[in-house]
gemmi code that builds the backbone of each chain (N, CA, C; Angstrom):
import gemmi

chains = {
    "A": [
        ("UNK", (0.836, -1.206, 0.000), (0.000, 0.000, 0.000), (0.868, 1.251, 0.000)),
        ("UNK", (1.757, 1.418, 0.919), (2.646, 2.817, 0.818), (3.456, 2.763, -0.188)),
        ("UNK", (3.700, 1.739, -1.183), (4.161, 2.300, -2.505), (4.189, 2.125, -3.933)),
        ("UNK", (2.220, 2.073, -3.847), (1.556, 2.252, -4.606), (0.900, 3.015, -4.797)),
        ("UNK", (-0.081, 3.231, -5.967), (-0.482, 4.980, -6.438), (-1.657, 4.800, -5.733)),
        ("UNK", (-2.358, 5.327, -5.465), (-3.619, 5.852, -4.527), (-4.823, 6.637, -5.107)),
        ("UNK", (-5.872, 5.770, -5.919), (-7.297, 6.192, -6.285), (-7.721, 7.064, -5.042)),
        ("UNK", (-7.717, 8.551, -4.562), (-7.853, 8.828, -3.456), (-9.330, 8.536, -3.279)),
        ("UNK", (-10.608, 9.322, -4.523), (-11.801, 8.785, -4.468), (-12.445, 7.449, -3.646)),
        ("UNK", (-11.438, 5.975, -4.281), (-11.814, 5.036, -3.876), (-11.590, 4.843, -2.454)),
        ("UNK", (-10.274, 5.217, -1.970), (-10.299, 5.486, -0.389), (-11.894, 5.264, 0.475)),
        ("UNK", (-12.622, 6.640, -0.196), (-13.357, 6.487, 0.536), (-14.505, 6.054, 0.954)),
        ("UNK", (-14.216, 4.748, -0.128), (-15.630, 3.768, 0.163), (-14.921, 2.852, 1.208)),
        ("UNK", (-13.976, 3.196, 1.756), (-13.351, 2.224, 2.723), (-13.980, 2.706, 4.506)),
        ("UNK", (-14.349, 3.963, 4.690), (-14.796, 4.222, 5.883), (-15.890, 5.138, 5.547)),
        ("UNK", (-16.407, 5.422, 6.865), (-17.795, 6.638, 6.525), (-17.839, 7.135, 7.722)),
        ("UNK", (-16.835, 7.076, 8.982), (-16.536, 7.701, 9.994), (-16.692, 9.276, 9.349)),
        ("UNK", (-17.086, 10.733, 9.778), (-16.629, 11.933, 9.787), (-15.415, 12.471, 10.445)),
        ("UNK", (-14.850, 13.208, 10.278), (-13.855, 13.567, 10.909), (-12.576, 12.811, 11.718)),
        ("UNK", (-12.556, 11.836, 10.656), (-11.630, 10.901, 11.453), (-10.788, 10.623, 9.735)),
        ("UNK", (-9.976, 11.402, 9.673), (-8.251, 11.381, 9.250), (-7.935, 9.926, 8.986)),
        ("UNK", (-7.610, 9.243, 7.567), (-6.885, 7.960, 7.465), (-5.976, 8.488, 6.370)),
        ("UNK", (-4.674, 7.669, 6.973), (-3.605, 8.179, 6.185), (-3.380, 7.184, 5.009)),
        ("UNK", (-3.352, 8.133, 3.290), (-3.040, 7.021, 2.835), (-1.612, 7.081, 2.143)),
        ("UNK", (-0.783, 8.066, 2.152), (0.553, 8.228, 1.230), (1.660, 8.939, 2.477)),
        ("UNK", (2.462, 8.664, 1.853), (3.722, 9.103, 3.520), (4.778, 10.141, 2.263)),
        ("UNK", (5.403, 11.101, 2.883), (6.170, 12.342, 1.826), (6.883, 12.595, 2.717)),
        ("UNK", (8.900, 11.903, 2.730), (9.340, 12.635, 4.251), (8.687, 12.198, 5.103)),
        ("UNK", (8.656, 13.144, 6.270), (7.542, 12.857, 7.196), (6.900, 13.773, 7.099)),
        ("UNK", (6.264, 13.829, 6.219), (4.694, 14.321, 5.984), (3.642, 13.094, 5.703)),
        ("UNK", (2.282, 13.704, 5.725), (1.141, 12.682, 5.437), (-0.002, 13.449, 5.097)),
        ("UNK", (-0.229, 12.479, 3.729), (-1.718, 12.727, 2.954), (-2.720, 12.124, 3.820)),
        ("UNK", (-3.658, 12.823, 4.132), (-4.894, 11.992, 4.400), (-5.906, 12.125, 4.053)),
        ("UNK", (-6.967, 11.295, 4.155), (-8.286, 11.776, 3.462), (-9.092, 11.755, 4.500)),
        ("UNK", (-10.178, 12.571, 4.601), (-11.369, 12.707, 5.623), (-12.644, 12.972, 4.807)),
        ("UNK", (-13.451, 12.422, 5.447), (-15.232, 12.905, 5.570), (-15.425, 14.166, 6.414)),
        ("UNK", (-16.276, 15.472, 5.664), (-16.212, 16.567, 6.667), (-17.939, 16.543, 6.746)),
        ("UNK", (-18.338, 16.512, 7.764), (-19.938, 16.763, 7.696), (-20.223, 17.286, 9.271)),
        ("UNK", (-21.129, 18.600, 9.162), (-21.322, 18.848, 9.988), (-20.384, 19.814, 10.433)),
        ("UNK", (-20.481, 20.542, 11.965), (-19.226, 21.071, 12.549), (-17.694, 20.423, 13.183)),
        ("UNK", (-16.959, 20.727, 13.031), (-15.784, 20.389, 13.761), (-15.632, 21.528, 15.133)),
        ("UNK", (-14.680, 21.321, 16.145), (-14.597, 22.437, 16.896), (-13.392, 23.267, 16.410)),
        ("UNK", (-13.132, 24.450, 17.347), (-12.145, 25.631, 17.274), (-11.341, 24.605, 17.505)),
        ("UNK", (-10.110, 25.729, 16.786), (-8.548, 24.351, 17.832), (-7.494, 25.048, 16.556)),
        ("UNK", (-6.389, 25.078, 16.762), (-5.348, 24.963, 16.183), (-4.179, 24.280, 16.257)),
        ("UNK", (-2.939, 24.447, 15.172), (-1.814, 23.620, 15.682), (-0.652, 24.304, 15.488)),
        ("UNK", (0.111, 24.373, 16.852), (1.032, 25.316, 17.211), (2.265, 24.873, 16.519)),
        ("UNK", (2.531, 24.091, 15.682), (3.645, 23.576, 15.551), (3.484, 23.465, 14.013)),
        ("UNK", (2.519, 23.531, 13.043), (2.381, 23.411, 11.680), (1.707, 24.378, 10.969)),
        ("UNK", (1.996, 24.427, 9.574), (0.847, 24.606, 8.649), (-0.002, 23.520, 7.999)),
        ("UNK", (-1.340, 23.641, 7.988), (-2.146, 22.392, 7.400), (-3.112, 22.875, 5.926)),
        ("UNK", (-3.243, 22.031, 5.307), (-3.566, 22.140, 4.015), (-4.652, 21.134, 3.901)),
        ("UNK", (-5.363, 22.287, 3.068), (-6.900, 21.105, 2.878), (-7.363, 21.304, 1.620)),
        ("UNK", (-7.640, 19.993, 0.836), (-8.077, 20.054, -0.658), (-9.508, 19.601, -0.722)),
        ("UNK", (-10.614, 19.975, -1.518), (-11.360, 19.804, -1.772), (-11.267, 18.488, -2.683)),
        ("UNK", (-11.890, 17.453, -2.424), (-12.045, 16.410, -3.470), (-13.528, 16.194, -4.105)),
        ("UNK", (-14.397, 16.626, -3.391), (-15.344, 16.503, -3.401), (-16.382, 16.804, -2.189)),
        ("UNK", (-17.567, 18.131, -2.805), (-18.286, 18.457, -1.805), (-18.013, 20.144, -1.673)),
        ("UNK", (-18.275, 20.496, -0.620), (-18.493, 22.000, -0.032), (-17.936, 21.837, 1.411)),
        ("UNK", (-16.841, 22.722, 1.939), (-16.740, 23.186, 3.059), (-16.378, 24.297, 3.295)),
        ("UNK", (-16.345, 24.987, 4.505), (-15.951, 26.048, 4.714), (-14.622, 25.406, 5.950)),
        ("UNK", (-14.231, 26.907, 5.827), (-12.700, 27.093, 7.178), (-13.390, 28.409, 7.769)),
        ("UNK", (-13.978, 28.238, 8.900), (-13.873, 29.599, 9.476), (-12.396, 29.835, 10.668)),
        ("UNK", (-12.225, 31.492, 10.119), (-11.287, 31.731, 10.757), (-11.618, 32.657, 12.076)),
        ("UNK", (-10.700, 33.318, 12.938), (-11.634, 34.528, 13.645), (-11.576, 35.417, 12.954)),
        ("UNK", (-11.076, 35.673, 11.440), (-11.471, 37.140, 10.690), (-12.300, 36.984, 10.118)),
        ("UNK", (-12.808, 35.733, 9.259), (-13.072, 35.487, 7.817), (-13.834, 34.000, 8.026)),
        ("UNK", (-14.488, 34.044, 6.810), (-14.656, 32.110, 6.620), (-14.098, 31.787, 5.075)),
        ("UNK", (-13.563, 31.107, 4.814), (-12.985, 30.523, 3.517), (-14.104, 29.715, 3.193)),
        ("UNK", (-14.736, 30.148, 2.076), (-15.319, 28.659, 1.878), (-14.605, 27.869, 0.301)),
        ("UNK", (-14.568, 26.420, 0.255), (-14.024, 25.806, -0.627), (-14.541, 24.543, -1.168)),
        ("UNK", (-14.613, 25.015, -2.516), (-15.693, 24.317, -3.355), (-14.852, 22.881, -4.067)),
        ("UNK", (-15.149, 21.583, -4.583), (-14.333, 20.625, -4.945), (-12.867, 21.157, -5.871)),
        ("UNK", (-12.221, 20.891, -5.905), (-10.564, 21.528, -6.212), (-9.922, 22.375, -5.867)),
        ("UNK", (-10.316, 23.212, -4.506), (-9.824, 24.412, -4.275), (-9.152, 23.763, -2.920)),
        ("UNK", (-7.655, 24.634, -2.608), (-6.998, 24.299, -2.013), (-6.591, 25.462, -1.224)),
        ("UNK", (-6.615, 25.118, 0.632), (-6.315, 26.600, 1.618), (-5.572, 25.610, 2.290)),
        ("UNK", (-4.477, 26.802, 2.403), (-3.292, 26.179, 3.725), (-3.756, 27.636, 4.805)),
        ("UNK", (-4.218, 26.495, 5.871), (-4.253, 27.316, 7.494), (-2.761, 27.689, 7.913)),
        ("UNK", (-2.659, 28.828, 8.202), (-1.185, 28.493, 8.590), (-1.090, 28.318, 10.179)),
        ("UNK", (0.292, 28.415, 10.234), (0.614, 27.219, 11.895), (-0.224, 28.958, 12.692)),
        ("UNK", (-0.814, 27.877, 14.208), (-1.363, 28.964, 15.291), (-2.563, 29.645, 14.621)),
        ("UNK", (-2.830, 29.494, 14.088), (-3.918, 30.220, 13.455), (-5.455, 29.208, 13.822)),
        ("UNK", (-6.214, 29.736, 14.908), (-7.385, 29.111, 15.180), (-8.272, 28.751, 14.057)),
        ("UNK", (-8.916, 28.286, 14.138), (-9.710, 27.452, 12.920), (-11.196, 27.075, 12.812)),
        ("UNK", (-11.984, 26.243, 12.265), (-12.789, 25.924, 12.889), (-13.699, 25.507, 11.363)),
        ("UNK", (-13.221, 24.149, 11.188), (-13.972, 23.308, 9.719), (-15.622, 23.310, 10.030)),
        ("UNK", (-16.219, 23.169, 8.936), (-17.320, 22.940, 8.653), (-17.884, 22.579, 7.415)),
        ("UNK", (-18.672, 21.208, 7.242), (-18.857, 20.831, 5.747), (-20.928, 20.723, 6.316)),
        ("UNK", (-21.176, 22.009, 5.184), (-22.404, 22.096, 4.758), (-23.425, 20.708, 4.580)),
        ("UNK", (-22.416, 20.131, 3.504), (-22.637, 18.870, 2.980), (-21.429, 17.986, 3.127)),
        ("UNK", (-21.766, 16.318, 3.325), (-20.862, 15.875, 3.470), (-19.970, 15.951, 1.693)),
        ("UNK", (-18.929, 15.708, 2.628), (-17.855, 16.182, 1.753), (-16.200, 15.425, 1.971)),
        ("UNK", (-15.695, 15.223, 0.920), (-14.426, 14.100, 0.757), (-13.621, 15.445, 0.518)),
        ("UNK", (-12.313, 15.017, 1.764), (-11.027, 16.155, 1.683), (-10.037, 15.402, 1.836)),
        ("UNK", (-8.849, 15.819, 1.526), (-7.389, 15.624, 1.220), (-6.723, 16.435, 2.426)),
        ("UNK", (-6.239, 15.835, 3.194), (-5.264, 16.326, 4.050), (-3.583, 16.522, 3.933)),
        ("UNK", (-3.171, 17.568, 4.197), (-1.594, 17.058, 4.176), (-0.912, 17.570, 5.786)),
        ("UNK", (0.149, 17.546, 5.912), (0.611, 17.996, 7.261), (1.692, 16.601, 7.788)),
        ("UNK", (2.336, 17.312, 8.883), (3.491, 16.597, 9.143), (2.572, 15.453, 9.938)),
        ("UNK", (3.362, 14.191, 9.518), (2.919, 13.117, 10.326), (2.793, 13.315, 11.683)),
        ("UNK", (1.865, 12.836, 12.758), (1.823, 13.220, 14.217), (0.898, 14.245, 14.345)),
        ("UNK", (0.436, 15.008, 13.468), (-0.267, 16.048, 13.699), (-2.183, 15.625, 14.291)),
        ("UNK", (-2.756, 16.293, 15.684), (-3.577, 15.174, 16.012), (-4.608, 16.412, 15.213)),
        ("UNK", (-5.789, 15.762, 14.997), (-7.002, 16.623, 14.338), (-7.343, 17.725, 15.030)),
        ("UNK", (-7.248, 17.261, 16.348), (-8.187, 18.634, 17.260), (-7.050, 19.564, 17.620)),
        ("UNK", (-5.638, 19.565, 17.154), (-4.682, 20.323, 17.508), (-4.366, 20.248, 19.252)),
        ("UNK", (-4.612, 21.935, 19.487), (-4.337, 22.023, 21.405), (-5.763, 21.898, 21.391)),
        ("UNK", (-6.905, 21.585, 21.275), (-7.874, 21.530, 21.678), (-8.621, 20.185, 22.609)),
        ("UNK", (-9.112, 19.957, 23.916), (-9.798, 18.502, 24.441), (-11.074, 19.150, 23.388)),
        ("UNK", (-10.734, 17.502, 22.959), (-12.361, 17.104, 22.020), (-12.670, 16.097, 21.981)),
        ("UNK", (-13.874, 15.586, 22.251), (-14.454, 14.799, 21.704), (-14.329, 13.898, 20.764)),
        ("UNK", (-14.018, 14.707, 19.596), (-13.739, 14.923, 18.082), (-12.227, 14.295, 17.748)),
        ("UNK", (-11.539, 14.401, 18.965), (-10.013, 14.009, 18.422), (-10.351, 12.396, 17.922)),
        ("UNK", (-9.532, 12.302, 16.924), (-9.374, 10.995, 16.139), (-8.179, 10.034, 16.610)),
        ("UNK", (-8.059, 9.049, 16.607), (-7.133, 7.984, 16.192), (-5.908, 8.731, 15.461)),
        ("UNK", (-4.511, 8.907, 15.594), (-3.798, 9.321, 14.737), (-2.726, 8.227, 14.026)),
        ("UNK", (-2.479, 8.278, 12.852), (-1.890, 7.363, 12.002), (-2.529, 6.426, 11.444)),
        ("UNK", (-3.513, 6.295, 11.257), (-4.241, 5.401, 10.789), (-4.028, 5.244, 9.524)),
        ("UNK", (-3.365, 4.162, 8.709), (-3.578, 3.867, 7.334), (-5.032, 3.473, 6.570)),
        ("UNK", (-5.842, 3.310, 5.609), (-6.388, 3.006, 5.284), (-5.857, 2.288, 3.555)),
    ],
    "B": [
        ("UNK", (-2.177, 36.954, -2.643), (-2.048, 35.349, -3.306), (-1.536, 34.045, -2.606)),
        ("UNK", (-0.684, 34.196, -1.766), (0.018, 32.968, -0.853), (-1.087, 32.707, 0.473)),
        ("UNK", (-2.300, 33.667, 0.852), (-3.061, 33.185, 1.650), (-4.124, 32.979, 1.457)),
        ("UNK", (-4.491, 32.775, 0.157), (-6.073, 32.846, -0.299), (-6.279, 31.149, -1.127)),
        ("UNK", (-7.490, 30.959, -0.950), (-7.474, 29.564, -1.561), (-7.102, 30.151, -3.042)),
        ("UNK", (-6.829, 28.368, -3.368), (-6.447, 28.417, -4.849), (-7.406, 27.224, -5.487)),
        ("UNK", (-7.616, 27.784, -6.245), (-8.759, 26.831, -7.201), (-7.764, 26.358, -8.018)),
        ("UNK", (-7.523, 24.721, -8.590), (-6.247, 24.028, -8.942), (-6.442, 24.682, -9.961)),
        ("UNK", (-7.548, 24.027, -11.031), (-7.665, 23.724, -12.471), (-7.713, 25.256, -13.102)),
        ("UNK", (-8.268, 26.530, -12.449), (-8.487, 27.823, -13.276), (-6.447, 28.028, -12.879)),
        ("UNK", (-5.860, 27.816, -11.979), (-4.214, 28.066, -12.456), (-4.159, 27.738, -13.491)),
        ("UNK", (-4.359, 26.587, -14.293), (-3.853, 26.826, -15.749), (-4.311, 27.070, -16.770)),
        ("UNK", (-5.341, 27.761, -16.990), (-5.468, 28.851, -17.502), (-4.289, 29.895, -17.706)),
        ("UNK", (-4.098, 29.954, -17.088), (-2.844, 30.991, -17.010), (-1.074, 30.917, -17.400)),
        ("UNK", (-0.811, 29.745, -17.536), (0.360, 29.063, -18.317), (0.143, 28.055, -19.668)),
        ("UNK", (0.678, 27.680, -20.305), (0.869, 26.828, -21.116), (2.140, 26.138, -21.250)),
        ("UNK", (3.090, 26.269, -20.544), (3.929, 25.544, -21.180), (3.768, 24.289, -20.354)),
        ("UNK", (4.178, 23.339, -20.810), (4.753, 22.240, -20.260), (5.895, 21.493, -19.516)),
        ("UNK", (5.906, 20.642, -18.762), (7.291, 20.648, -17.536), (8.241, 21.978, -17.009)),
        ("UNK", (6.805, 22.955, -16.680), (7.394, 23.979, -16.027), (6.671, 24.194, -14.884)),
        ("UNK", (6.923, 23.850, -13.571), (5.726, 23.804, -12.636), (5.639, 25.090, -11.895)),
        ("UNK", (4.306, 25.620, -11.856), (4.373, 26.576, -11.087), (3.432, 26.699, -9.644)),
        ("UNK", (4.239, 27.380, -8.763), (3.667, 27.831, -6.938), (3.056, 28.049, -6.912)),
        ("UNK", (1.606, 27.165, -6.121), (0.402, 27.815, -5.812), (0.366, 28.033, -4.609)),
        ("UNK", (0.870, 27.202, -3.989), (1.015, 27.425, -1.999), (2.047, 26.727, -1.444)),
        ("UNK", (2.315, 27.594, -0.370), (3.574, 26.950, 0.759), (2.732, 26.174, 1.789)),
        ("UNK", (3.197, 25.452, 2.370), (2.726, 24.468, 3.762), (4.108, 24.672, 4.436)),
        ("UNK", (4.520, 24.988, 5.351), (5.358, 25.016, 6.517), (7.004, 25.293, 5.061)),
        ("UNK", (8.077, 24.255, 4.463), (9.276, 24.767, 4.011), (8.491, 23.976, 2.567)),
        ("UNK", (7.487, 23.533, 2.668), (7.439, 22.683, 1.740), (6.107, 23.471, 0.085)),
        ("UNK", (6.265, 23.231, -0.749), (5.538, 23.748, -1.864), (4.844, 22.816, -2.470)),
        ("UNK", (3.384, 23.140, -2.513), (2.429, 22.395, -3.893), (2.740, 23.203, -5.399)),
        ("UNK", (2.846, 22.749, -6.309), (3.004, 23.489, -7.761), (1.811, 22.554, -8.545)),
        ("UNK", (1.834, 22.974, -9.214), (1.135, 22.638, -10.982), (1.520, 22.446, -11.838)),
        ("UNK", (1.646, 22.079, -12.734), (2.268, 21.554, -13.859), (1.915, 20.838, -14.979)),
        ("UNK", (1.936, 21.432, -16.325), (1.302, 20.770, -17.289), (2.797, 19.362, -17.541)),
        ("UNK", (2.112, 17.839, -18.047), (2.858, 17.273, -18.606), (2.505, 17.130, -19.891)),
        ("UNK", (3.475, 16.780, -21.191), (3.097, 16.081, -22.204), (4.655, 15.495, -22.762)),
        ("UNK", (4.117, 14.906, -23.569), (5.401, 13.767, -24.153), (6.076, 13.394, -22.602)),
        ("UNK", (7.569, 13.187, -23.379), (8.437, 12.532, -22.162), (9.242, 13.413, -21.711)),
        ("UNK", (9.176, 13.310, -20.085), (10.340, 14.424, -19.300), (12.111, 13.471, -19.401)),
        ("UNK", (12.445, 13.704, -18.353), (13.861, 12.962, -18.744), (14.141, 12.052, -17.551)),
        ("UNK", (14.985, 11.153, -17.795), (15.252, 10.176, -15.971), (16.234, 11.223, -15.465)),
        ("UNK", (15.615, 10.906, -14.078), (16.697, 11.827, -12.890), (16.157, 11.446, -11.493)),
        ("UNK", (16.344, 11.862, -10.495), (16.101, 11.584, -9.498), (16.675, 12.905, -8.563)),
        ("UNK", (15.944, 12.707, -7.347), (16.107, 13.759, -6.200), (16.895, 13.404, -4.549)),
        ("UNK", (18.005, 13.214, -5.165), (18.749, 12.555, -3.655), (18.496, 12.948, -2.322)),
        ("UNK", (17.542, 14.197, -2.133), (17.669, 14.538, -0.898), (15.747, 14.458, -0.506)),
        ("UNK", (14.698, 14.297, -1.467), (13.483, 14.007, -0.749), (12.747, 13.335, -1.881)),
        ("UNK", (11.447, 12.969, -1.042), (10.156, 11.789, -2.134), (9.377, 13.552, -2.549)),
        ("UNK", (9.182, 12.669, -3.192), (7.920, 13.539, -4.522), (6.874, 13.335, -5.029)),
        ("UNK", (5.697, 14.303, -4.420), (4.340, 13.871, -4.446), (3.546, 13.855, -6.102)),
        ("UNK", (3.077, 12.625, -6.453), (2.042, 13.528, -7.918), (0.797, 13.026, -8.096)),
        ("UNK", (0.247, 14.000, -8.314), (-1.775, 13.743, -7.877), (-1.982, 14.360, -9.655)),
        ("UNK", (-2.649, 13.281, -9.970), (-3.506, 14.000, -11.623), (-4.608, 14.544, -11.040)),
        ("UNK", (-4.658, 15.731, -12.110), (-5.663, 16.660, -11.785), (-6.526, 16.489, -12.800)),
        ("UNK", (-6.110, 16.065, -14.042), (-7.275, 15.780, -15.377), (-5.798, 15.285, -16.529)),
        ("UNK", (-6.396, 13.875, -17.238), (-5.339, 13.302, -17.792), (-5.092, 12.007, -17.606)),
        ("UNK", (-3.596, 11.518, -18.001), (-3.391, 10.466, -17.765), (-1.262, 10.234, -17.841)),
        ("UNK", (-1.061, 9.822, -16.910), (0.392, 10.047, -17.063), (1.048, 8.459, -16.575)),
        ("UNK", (2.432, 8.410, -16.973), (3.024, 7.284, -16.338), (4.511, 7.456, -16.001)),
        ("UNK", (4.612, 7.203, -14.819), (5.944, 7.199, -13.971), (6.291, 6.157, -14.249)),
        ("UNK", (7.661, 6.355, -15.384), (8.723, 5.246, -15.031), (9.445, 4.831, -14.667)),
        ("UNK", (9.755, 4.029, -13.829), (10.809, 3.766, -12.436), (11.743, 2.745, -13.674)),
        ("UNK", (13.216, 2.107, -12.597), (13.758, 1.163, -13.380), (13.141, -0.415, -13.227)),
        ("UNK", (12.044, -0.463, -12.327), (11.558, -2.072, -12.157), (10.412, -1.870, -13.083)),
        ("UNK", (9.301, -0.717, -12.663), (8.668, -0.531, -13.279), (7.784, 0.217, -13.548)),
        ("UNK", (6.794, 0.110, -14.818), (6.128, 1.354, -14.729), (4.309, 1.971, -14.027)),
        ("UNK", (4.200, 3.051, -13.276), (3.020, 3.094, -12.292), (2.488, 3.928, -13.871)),
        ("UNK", (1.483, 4.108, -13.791), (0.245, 4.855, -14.339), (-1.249, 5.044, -13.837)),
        ("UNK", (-1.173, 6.790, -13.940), (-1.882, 7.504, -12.936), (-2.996, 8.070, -13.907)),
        ("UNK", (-4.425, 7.775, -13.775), (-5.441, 8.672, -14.084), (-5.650, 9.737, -12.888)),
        ("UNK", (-6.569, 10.367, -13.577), (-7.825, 11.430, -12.846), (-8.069, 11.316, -11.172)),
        ("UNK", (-6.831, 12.030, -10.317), (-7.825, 11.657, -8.664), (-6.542, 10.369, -7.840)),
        ("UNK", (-5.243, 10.435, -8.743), (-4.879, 9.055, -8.337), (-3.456, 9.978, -8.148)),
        ("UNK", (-2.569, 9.384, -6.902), (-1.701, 10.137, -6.224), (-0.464, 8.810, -6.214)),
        ("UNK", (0.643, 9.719, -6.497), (1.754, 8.537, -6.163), (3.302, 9.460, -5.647)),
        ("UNK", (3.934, 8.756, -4.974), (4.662, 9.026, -4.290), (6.371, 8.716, -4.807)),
        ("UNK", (6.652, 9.196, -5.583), (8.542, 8.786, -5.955), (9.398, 9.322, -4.497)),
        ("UNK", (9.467, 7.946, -3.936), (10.573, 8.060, -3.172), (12.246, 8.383, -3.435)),
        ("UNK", (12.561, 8.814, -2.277), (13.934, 9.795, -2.335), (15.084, 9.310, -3.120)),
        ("UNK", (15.569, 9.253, -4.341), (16.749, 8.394, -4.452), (16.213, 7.912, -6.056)),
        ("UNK", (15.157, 7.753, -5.985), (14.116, 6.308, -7.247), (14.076, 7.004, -8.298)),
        ("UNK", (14.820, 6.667, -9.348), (15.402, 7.317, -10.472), (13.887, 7.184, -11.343)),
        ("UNK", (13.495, 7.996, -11.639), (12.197, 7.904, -12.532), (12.222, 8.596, -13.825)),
        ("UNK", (11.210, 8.409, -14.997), (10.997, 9.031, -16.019), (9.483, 9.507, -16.027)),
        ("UNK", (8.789, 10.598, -15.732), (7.227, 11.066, -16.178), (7.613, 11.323, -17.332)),
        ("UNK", (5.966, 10.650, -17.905), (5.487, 10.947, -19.497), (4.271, 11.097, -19.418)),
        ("UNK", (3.518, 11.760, -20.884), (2.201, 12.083, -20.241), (1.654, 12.111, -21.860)),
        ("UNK", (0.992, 10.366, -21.998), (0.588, 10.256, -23.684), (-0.563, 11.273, -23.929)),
        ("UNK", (-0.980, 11.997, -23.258), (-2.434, 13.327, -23.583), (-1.889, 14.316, -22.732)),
        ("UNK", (-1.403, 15.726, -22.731), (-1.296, 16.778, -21.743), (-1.994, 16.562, -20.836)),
        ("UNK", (-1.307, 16.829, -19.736), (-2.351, 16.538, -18.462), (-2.425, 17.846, -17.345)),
        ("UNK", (-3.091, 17.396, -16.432), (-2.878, 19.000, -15.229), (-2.095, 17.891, -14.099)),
        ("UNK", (-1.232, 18.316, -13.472), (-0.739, 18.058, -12.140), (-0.282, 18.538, -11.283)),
        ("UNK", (-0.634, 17.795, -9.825), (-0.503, 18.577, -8.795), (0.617, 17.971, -8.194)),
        ("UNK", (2.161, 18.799, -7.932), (3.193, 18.021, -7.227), (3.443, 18.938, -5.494)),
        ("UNK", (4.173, 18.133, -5.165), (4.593, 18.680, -3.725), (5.342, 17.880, -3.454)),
        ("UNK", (6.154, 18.779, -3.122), (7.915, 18.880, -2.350), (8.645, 19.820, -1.856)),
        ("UNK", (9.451, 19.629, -1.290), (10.238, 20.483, -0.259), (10.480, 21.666, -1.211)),
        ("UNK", (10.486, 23.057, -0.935), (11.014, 24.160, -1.398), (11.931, 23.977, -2.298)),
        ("UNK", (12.644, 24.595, -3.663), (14.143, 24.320, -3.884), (14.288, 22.832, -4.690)),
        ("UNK", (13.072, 22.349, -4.947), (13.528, 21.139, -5.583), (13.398, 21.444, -6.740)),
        ("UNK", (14.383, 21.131, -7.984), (15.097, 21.646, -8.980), (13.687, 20.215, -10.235)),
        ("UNK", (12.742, 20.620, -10.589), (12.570, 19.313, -11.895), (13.103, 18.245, -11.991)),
        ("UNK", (14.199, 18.638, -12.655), (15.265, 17.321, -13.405), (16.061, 17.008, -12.274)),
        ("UNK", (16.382, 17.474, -10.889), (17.044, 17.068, -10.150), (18.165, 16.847, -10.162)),
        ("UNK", (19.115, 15.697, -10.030), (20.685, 15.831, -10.223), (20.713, 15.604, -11.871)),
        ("UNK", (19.820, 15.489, -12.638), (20.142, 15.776, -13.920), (20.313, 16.674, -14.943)),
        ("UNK", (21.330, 17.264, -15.795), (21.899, 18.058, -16.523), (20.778, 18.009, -17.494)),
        ("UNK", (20.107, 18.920, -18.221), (18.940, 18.857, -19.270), (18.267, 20.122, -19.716)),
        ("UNK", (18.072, 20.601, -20.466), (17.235, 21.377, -20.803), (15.633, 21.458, -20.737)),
        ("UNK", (15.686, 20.809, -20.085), (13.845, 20.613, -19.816), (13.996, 21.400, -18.169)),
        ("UNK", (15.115, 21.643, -17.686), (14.919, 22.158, -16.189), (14.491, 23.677, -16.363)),
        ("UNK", (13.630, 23.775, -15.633), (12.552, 24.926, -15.489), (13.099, 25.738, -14.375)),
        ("UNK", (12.751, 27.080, -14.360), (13.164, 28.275, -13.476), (12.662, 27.834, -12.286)),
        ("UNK", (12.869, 27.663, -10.972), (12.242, 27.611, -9.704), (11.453, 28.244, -8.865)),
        ("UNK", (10.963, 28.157, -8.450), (9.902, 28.913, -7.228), (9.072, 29.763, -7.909)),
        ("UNK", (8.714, 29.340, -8.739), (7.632, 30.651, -9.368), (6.086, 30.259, -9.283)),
        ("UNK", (5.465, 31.718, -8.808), (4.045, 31.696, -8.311), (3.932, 31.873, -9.592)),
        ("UNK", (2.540, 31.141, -9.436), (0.899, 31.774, -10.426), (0.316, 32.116, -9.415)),
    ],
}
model = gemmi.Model(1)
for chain_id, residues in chains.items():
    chain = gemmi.Chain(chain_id)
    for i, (resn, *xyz) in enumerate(residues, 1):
        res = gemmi.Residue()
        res.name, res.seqid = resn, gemmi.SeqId(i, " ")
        for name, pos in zip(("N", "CA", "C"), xyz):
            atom = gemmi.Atom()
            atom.name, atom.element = name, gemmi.Element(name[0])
            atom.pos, atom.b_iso = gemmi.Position(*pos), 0.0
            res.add_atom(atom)
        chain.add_residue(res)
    model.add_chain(chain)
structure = gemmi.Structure()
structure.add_model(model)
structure.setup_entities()
């Protein structure tokens, strides 16, 4: 699996969890992942990175505390590091993650919401 | 421009050439670019990191020396650090690469297909 090419689409008939991050390609130590966004996520950031989110499919927004980004299938926003956050997918929606391996979902934030980290799929 | 989303596919609109990739966003030291392929690039390799490539619309094939991967529409592959490869691309295609800042195309290879560096669209 890690070094072979990656239908990212097909990925995601493999889970239907929301907000739960499976990693499927390794760069360095960086990591692609793909997620389901539906619904709200909480505030939270990560003090130690910049994170990048691709639209694969669907509608979400990034609200920030200035602004909300919203991003339609192919559009691509890097949060940068410390910068509070706060995802939201209108509709469910298939995203592309990147960011240094280790990085947990909910950042400094206790959540609920925090995921499993490293998970291959 | 470096903090605003980027919509992949309207970037190229805006270039035409081929095996010349250009900056759409930074993530922490590291860069996503774009890049049209067609015909054949040249073998070379990148001794110092792996190298991400996601088709954006198209069809391309990485040739390694064991063997060869081929990537449609949505499908991501990873040339690890060292892995002497050849991209070709039998229909122009759109692609999305990412790698560390400073990584040169052709890599330790001498060629005229090596393209100017770090340049935004």
């Amino acid at each position: 699996m890690k070094e072979k090419s990656v239908n990212l689409k097909e990925t995601f008939k493999k889970f239907d969890e929301s907000w739960s991050p499976k990693v499927v390609a390794e760069l360095n130590d960086y990591q692609f992942k793909v997620a389901w966004f539906e619904g709200e996520f909480v505030w939270h950031d990560h003090s130690e990175t910049d994170e990048a989110f691709l639209v694969l499919e669907g509608h979400i927004l990034i609200h920030l505390e200035s602004e909300t980004v919203s991003l339609s299938e192919g559009e691509l926003y890097i949060v940068k590091k410390g910068l509070r956050h706060k995802p939201e997918a209108p509709v469910k929606s298939k995203v592309l993650l990147f960011e240094p391996k280790g990085v947990i979902n909910t950042g400094n934030e206790q959540s609920d919401l925090q995921a499993e980290n490293d998970i291959w799929i």
